[in-house]
C-alpha positions in Angstrom: 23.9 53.9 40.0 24.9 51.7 37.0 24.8 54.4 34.1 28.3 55.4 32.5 27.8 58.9 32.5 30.9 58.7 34.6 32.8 57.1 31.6 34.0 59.2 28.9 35.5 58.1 25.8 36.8 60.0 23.1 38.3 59.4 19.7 39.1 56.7 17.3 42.8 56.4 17.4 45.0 53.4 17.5 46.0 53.4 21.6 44.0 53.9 24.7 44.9 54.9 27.9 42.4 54.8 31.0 42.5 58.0 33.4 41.0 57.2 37.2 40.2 60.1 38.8 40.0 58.3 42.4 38.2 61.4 44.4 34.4 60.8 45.2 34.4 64.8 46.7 31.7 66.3 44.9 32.6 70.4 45.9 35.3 71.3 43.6 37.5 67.7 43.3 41.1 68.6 42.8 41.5 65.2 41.3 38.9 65.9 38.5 40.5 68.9 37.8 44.2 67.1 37.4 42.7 64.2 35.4 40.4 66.3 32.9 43.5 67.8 32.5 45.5 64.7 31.3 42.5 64.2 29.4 42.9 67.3 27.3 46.8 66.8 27.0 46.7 62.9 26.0 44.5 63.9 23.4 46.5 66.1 22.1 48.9 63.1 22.2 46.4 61.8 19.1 45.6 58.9 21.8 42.0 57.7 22.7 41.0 58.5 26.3 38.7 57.3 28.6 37.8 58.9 31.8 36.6 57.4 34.7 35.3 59.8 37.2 35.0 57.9 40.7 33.3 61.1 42.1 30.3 60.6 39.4 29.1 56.6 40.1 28.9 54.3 42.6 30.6 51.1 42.6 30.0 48.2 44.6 32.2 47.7 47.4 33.9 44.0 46.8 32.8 41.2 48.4 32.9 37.9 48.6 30.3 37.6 45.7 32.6 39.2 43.2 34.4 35.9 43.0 31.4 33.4 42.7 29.1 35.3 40.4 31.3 37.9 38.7 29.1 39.0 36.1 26.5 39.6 38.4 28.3 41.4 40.9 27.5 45.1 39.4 26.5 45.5 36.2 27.9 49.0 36.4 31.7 47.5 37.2 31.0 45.0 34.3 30.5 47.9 31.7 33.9 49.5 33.6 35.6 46.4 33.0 35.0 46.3 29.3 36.2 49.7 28.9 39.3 49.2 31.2 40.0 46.0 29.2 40.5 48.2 26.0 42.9 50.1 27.1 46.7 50.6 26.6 47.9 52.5 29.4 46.4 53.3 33.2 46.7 56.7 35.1 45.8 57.0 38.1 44.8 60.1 39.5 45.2 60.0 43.4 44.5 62.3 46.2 45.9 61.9 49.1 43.2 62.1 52.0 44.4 61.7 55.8 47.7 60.3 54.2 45.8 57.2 52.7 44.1 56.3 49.2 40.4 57.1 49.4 37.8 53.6 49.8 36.9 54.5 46.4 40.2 53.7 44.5 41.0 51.1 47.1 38.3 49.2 46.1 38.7 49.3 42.2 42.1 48.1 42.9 40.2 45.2 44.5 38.1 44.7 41.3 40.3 44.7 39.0 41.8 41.7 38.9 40.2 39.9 36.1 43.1 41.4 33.5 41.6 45.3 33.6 45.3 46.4 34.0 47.2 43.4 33.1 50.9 43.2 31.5 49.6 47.4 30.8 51.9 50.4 32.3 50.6 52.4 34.9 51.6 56.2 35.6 50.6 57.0 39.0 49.5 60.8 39.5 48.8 61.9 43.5 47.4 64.8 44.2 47.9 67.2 48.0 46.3 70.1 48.6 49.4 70.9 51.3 53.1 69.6 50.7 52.9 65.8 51.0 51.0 63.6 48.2 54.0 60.9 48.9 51.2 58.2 50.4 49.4 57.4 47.5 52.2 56.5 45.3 53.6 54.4 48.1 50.2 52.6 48.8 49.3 51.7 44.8 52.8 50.5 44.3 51.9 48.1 47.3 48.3 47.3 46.2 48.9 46.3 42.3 50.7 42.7 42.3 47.4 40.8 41.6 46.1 43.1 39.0 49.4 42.2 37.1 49.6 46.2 36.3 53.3 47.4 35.7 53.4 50.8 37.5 56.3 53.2 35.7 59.5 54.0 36.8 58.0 58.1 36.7 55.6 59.4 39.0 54.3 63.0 39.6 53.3 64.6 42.7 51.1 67.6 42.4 51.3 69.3 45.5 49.3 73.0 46.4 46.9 72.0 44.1 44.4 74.3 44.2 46.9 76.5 42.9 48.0 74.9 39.8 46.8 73.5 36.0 43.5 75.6 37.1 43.3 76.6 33.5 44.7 74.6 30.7 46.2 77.2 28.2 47.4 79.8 30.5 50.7 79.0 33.1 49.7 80.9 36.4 53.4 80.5 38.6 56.5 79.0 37.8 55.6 76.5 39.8 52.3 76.0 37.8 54.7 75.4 35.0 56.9 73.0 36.3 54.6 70.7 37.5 53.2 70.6 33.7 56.4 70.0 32.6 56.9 67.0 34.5 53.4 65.5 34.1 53.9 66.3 30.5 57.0 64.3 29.7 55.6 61.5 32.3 52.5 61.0 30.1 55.0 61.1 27.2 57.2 58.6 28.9 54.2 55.9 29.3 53.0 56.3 25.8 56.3 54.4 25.1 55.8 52.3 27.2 52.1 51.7 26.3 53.1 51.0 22.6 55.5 48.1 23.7 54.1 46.6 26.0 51.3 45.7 23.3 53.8 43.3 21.7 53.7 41.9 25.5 50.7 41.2 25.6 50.5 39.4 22.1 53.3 37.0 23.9 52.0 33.6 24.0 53.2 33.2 27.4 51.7 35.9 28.7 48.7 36.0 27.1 47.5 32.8 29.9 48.4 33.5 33.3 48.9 29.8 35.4 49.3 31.8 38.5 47.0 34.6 39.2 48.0 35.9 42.4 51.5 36.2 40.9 53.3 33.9 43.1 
């Protein structure tokens, strides 16, 4: 499947910040839920948005091929690419499935590494039906180096999710509200950090990287 009905992009404001809902569960995805939810609230943030739904296209797994014929590999990862490429800011939304990342979002880490998230900042969102969601954060802050992505200090765990941001205007639990609190001032957090790091990446030495596995 190469079409981009998976990618939506809204607006025409100044900044742009890429949401990756990482799930590929197609009955009721948590992580859909959390990440149209950012969607909503970044735009209300008068930033651009675009919305990559993991659970609504199929990606070539990587392989050797990506590096010899990159443009070939999958036209639908090309298209991703270019979109990713605009953007400011990365979130990813990550659920936590048998205390590890799901294939899916392992492997777009693996693809993009051809300046998709590079010199950008990174809010990392994780997502646990139960009490735990600690896994994903710990295995996307290990997984980033060659993608040159700058994950934020801020992170947010939404745990007993099927309980919470189930509808966007009404608070259910006091829990329900803290959790938007927190995701609220993170998103806030790496929209500052999303409008400096632009004057990074204008930097003439950053703009060519000698050493692409960051070593």
């Amino acid at each position: 499947m190469t079409e981009f009905s998976c990618f939506i992009d809204e607006g025409n404001n100044y900044m742009k910040f890429a949401i990756i809902s990482g799930s590929t569960r197609q009955n009721n995805p948590q992580s859909a839920k959390v990440a149209n939810y950012i969607n909503q609230f970044v735009n209300g943030m008068n930033i651009d948005s675009h919305l990559l739904d993991l659970s609504k296209i199929v990606i070539k797994g990587w392989d050797e091929t990506f590096w010899s014929d990159h443009a070939a590999f999958d036209p639908g990862w090309t298209k991703i690419s270019q979109q990713l490429h605009q953007c400011d800011a990365i979130i990813i939304v990550a659920p936590e499935w048998n205390g590890m990342l799901p294939p899916a979002l392992v492997n777009v880490m693996h693809l993009a590494v051809k300046g998709e998230f590079a010199n950008k900042p990174m809010l990392i969102v994780s997502v646990s039906a139960g009490g735990n969601g600690v896994y994903p954060i710990v295995h996307l802050r290990e997984s980033v180096k060659n993608s040159f992505a700058t994950i934020i200090p801020h992170h947010v765990i939404i745990r007993d999710v099927n309980n919470v941001l189930n509808d966007y205007n009404t608070v259910s639990s006091e829990s329900d509200r803290s959790i938007r609190e927190r995701l609220h001032y993170s998103l806030k957090v790496l929209e500052v950090y999303a409008e400096n790091f632009i004057k990074i990446r204008n930097s003439d030495v950053i703009k060519n990287i000698p050493y692409s596995y960051g070593m």
